[in-house]
N, C-alpha and C positions, 0 to 999 in steps of 0.2 A: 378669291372672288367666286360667286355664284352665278351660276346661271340655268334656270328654271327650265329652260327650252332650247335645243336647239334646230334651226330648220337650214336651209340648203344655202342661207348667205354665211352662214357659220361653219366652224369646222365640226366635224362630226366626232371627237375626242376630247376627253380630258386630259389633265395635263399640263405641262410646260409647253403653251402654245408659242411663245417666239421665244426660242434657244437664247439671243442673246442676251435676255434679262431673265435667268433660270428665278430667280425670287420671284415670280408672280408663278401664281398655279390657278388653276381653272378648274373648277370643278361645278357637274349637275346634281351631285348629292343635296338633298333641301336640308339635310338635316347641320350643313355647313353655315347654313343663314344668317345666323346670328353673329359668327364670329368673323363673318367675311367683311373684307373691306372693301368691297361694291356689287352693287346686287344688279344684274344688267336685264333690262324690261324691252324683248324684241317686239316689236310695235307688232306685228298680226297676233300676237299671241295675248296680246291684252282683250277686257271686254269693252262692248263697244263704247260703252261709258263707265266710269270709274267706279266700282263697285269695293266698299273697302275690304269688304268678306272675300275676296278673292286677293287681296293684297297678303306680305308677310305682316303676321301679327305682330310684330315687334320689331323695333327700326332702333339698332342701335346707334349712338350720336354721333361715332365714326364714321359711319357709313355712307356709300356715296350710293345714289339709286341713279342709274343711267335708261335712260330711253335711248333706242336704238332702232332708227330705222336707213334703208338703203335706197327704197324710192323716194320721190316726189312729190310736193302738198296735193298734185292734181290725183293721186292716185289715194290719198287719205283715207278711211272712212271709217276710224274712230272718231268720237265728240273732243277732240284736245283739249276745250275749254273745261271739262269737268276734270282732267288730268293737272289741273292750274295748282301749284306748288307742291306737288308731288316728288319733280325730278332734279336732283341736282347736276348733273350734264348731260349732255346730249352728245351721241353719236352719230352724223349723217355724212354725207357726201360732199356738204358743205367746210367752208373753209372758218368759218365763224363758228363752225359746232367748238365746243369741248375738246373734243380728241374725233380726230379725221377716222371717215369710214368712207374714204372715197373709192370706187372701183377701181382705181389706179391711180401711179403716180411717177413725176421723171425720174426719184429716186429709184424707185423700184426699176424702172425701166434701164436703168444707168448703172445699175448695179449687177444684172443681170446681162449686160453687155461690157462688163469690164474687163473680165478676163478673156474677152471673142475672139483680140486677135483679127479683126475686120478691117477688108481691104476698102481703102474709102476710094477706090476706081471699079469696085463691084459694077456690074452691071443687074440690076434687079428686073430688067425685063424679060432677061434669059428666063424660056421655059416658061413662060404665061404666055399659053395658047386661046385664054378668051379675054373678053375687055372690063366687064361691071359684072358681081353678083350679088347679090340682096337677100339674108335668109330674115324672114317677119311672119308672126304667128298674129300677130294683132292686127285685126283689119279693118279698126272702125274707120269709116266713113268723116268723122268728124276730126280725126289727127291730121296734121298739118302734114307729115312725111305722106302720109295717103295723097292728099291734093298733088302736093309738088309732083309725087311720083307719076302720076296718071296723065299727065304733061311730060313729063322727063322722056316716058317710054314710047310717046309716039315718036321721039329725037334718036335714040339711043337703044340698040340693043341691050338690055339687062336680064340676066336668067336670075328667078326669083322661086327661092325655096318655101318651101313652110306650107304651111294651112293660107295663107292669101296667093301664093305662085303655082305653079303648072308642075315644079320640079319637088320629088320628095328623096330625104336623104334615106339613102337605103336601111342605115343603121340611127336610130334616133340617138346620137352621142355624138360628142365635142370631137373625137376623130375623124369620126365622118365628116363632119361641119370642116375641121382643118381642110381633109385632104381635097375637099371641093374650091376653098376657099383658095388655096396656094396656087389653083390654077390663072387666075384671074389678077387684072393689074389694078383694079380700082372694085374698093368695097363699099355699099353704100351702108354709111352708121347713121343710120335718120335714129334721131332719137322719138321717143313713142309721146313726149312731151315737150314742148318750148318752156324750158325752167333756166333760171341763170346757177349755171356752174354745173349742169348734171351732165355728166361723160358717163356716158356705163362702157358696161361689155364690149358694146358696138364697137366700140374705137380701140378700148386697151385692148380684147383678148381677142376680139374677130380680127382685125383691119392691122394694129400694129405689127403683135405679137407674130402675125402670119408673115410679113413681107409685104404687105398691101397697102396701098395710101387709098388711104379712109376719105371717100366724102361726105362730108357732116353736115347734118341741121339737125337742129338744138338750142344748146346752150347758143347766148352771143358769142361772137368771132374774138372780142377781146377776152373771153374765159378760155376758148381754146389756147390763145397766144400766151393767157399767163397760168395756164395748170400743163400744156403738153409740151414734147417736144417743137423744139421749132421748126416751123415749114414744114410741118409732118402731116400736112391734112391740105383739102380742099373744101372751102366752107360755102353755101349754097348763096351763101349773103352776097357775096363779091360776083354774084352775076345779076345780068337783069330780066334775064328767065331762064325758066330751065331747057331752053332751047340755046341759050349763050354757055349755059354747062355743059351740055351735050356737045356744042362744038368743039368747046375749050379740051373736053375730055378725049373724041376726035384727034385731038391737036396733039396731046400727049402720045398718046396711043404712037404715034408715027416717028414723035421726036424723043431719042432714048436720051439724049444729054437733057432736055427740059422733064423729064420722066423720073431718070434719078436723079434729080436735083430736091426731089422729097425723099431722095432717106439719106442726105446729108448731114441730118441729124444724129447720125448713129453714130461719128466718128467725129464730132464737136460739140459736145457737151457743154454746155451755158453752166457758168458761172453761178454758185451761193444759188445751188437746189433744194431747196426747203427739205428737212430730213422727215419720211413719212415713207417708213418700210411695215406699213399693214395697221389695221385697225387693232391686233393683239397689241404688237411692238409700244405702238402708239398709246396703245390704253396702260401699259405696265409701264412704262418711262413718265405718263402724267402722275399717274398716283406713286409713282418712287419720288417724286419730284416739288411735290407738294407740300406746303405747310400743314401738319395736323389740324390745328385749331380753324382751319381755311373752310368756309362754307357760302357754297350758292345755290341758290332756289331760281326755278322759273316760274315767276306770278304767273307768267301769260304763255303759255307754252305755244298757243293755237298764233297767236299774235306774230311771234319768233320766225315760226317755221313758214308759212303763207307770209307774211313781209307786212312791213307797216301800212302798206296802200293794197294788201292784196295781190302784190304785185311780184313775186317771186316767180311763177309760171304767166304764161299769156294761156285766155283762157281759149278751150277745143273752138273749133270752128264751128260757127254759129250755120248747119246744115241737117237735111234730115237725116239722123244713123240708119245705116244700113250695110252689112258685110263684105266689104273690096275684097272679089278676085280677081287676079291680072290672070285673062286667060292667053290672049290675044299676042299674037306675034308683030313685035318691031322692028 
């Protein structure tokens, strides 16, 4: 396989990217093009509209051309529609793509707790000496996590990192982020868009991966209940303002058996986990798997991805934009 580009959602090597299927190799050499059997198109790296003189000149009839992107329709801003029978699969965070590029997944997560050895009487409140932390560099005015937020915090003490909070991480790195995040019992994972099924970062690598039960707004409640672990989250939906969260959150805060009863997940694992151990894994297991002669085009690529009604994301909030900082103490 070829790949023209790589940027920060990718790995940074060539290679045998997932060990367990050594027959696929990865590689950025162009001059592999021709003989690759899939040619992977990272959506920022394309131009804004289809230009063929930037394509490969030559598309052999094996070859599968994949679009690959890890955001949003909301966050778009190529013309998809001139990309219209271009791509034979798609890569995204969705469950309907091709081959899953989701930011995480229960497998992953279950597999990485299997050998843990985890006492399901843990107590996970030991040693979280604050209540909510929120790190967000995106501060429009017009995201919906902004609204909710700016309510939330007149209820709810929240220390909030980033370019929109008061608090800045000393070392601008993932460590840093950890070691603040572990202190704290609830992480807010607003997502930066209401799209159905989008889980990023927020939730697998801030909120899970740390110890921390995630509160989430986003995706709907039933895409958390059928992509994450179970009762692993607190979803914004299930109250009737963010002052009924605020209390609910209060409420845990006090009760450690209602507290850990969200990472009861860890030590009961649900039944027939759809297998999705990475988007490499995932991409070299479709094409090992595959009939040769087997070919799909997307007519409509813009159609696909935004939803038949437009309706894959709800759109920003209809306010004037302007840059949210929470300076203010609650």
């Amino acid at each position: 396989m070829w790949k023209k580009h790589l940027n920060v959602y990718m790995p940074g090597k060539e290679g045998k990217l997932c060990p367990t299927l050594p027959q696929c190799t990865f590689t950025t050499s162009a001059e592999n093009i021709h003989t690759a059997d899939a040619v992977i198109f990272e959506n920022s790296q394309l131009p804004l509209t289809y230009l063929e003189s930037e394509m490969p000149q030559k598309r052999s009839q094996h070859q599968h051309w994949i679009w690959l992107i890890s955001e949003c329709p909301n966050y778009l801003t190529i013309n998809l529609n001139s990309y219209s029978g271009v791509f034979n699969w798609t890569i995204t965070y969705r469950t309907d793509s091709d081959v899953s590029g989701a930011w995480g997944s229960q497998h992953l997560v279950y597999k990485r707790l299997k050998d843990a050895d985890l006492d399901p009487n843990t107590d996970y409140s030991k040693g979280k000496t604050k209540l909510a932390v929120w790190f967000i560099s995106k501060c429009s005015s017009r995201a919906h996590r902004i609204l909710y937020a700016q309510e939330l915090v007149k209820h709810l003490h929240v220390d909030i990192f980033g370019k929109c909070g008061r608090i800045v991480c000393e070392k601008q790195d993932f460590q840093c982020t950890v070691r603040h995040i572990r202190q704290y019992k609830f992480y807010l994972a607003f997502e930066n868009m209401k799209c159905k099924q989008y889980i990023t970062e927020k939730y697998w690598r801030h909120a899970l991966t740390n110890n921390v039960v995630p509160v989430v707004l986003g995706a709907p409640k039933k895409d958390y209940e059928y992509l994450t672990p179970p009762n692993s989250f607190i979803h914004v939906d299930d109250f009737e303002s963010p002052k009924a969260l605020a209390d609910y959150l209060k409420l845990l805060d006090k009760d450690t058996e209602m507290y850990n009863s969200y990472f009861k997940w860890k030590t009961n694992p649900p039944k027939n986990i759809p297998l999705d151990d990475g988007v490499w894994c995932n991409l070299c297991r479709k094409l090992l798997g595959i009939c040769p002669n087997t070919r799909k085009m997307y007519t409509n690529l813009d159609k696909w991805y935004r939803g038949e009604n437009n309706d894959e994301c709800e759109p920003v909030s209809d306010v004037e934009y302007h840059e949210v900082h929470f300076t203010t103490d609650n």
